[in-house]
N, C-alpha and C positions, 0 to 999 in steps of 0.2 A: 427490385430490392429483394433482396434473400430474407427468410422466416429469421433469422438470427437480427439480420439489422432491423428489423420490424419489431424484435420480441425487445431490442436494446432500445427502440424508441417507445415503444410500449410503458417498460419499467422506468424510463425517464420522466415520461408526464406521469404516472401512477406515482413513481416512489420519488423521485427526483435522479435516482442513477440506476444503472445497470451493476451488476456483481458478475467477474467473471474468476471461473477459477481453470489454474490450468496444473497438470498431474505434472511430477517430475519428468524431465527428459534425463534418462538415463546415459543415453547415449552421451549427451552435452554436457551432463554432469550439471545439470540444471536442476535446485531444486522444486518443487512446488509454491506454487504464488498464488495471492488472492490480488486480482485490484476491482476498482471503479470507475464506471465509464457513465461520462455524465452530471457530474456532481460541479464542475469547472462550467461546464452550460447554465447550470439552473442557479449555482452562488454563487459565484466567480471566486471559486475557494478551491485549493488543490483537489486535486483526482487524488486515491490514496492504494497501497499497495503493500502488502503484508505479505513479507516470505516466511516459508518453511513451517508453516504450523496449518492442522487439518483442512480442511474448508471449512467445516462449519463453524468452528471455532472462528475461523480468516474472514468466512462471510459472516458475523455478527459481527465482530470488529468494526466493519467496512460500515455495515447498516447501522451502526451506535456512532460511529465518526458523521454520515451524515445525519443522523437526527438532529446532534449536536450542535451541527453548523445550523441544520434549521431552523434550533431554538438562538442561535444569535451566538454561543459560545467561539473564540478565535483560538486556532492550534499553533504554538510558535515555538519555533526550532532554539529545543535549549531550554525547553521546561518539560518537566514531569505531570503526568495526567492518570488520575486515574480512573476506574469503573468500565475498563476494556478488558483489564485479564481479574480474576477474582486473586485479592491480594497481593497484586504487583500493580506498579505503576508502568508504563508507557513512555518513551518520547519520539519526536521525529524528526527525519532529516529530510532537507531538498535532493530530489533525487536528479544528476546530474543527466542531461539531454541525452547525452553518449550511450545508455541505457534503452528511450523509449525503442527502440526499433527492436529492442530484442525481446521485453519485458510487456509492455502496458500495448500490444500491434492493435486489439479494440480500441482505445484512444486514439491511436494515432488515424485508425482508417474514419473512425464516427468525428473528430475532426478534419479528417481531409486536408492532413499538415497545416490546420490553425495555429495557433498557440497554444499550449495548456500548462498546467503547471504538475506538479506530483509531488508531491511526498511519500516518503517510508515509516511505518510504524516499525519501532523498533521495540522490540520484548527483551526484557533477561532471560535468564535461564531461571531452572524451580531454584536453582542454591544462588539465587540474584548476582549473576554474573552478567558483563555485557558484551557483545561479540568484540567491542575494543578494550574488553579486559584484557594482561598480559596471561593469566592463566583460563582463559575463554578454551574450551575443548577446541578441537579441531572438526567433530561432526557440529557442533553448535554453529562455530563459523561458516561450514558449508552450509549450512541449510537456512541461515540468514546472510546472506554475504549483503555489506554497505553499497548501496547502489549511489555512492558518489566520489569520485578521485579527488576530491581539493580536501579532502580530511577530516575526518567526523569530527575529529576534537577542535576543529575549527570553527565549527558549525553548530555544537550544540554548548 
């Protein structure tokens, strides 16, 4: 077993999940992501995944979503949540399978192609715009791109 999956099993039984953040790939045109590895082991509650905003910002997000779940709180796609960003609300989408292999690869290897589930926290912008706004910038849009094809407005 590598110091990595040791330190992920580690922060599992300590915190209930692992926080992984990974930098842009420039080359892919991939922004920066935060997820959670482990949180779908300990609650049977989605794994969660925050693009395009710092880390540390991304990893409290991540650690405030599971507190939540462990105080009993349920996140459901299609409602607003707040006390994640200060003065803006939150919601989430299912993020579509088609995804993990590129997005969440600590999930998918710390399950060992189990099953898991994942969601996307999705943020507005500072002038409360949403990446499925019609006048959403275009750096906004890259840098949280919707991690699911059947259609946000579908979904929430």
């Amino acid at each position: 077993m590598s110091s990595f999956d040791q330190k992920v099993i580690e922060d599992i039984e300590k915190y209930g999940c692992h926080v992984v953040s990974v930098l842009e790939y420039e080359e892919d045109d991939i922004p920066t992501f935060t997820y959670s590895v482990g949180i779908y082991e300990t609650t049977e509650k989605p794994e969660l995944i925050v693009m395009g905003l710092k880390h540390s910002l991304a990893q409290s997000m991540v650690n405030r979503y599971n507190r939540r779940l462990k105080d009993g709180e349920i996140f459901e796609i299609g409602k607003y949540y707040s006390g994640f960003i200060s003065g803006f609300d939150v919601c989430f989408i299912e993020v579509d399978d088609e995804y993990f292999e590129e997005f969440p690869l600590g999930c998918v290897s710390h399950y060992d192609n189990k099953e898991f589930k994942l969601l996307q926290l999705i943020w507005p912008s500072t002038n409360g715009v949403w990446p499925w706004d019609e006048d959403a910038p275009d750096f906004y849009q890259w840098s949280q791109p919707l991690l699911n094809k059947t259609g946000v407005l579908n979904k929430i």
